[in-house]
C-alpha positions in Angstrom: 219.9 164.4 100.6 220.4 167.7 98.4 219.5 170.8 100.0 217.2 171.8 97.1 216.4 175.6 96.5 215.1 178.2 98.1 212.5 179.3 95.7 210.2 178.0 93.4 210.8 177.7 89.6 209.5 176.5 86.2 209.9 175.0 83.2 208.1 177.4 81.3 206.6 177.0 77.9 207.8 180.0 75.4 204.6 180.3 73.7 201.1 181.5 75.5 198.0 179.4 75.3 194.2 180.6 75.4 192.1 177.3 75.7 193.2 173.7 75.7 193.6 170.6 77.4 195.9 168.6 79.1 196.7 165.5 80.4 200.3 163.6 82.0 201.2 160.9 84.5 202.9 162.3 87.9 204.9 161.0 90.7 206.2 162.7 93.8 209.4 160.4 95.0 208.1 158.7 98.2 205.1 160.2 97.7 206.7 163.2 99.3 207.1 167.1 98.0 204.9 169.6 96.3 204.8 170.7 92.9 202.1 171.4 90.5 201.2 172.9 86.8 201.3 176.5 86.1 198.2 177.6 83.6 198.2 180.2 81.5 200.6 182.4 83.7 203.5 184.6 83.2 207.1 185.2 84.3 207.4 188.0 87.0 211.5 187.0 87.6 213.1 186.0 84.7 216.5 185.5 86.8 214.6 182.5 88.7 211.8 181.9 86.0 209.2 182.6 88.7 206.0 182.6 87.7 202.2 184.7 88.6 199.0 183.1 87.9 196.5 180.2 88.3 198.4 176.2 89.4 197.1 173.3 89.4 198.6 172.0 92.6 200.1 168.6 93.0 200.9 167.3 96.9 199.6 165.7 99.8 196.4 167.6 100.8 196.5 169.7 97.5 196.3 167.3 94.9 193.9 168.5 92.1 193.2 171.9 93.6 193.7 175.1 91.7 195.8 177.8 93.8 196.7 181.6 92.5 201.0 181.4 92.9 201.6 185.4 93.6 197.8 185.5 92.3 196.2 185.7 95.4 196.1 181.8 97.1 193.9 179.1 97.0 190.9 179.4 94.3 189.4 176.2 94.9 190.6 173.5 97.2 189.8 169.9 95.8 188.3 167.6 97.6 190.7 165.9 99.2 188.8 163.0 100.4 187.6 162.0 97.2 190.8 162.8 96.1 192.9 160.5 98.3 190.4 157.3 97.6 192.0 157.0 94.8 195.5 158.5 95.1 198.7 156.5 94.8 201.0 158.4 97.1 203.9 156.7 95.9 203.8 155.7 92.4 202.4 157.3 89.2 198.8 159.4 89.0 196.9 160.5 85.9 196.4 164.3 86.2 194.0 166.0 83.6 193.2 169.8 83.0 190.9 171.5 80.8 191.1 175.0 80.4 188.1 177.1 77.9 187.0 180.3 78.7 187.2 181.0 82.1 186.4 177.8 83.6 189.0 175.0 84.4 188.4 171.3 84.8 191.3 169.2 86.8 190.7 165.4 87.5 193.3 163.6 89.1 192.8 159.5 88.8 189.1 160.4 86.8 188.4 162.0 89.9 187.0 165.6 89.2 188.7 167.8 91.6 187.6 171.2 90.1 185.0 172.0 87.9 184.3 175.7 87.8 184.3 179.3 86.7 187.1 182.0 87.8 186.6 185.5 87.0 189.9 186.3 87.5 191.3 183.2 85.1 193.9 185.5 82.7 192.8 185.3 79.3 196.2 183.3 78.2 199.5 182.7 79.1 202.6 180.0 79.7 202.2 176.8 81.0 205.1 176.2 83.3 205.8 172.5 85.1 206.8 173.9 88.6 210.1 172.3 90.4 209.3 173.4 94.5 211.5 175.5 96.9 212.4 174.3 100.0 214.4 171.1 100.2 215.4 167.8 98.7 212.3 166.7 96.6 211.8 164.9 93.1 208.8 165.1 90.4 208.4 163.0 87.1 206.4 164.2 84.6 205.4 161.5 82.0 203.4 160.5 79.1 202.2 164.2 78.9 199.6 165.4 75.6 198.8 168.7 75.2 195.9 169.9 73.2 195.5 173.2 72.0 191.8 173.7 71.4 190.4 176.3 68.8 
């Protein structure tokens, strides 16, 4: 099995988005790793593209929540009961996010795993599809639409 890295990095968008939505199938190979969606962040290390702001996490026991990467930790845990009922571990999951204003809607499998307000939410920034440090682990992003809303 690879080694992996040994930091996190993204695949970051080169333009900066205010409100919009999203939505992509994901699947974590075996059902194992971690990875998750960057929303509107920025690049702190442009060496390792490592990014600061607001994720939309994807991995067992974080699926749907949204967590502050250098931005201070977990904003709202999902719950991951409710979650989980409806989680294929192995195989593909619809993920949706919804970003206007400050307040951020992710549903993973229809199931609403965040629906609030965040103070702190940046006004814009990147979207950046984050590849995990720490190991041998695989993500596939598919079928994904992005909607900028105006």
């Amino acid at each position: 099995m690879p080694k992996g890295i040994n930091f996190n990095t993204f695949l970051c968008s080169k333009k900066k988005y205010k409100d919009f939505e999203l939505k992509f199938q994901v699947r974590l190979k075996d059902g194992g790793g971690n990875s998750g969606v960057q929303i509107r962040s920025k690049i702190h290390d442009e060496k390792k593209l490592a990014v600061t702001g607001p994720q939309c996490d994807i991995g067992a026991g974080y699926w749907g929540s949204l967590y502050g990467e250098n931005f201070g930790g977990m904003m709202k845990q999902a719950p991951a009961d409710k979650v989980n009922e409806k989680l294929k571990k192995a195989d593909f999951n619809e993920y949706y996010i919804k970003c206007v204003g400050k307040k951020v809607t992710i549903k993973v499998n229809d199931v609403v795993a965040v629906d609030d307000e965040f103070p702190k939410m940046p006004e814009e920034g990147i979207i950046a599809w984050q590849l995990h440090g720490g190991g041998g682990m695989e993500v596939t992003f598919k079928d994904i639409v992005f909607k900028e809303l105006k």
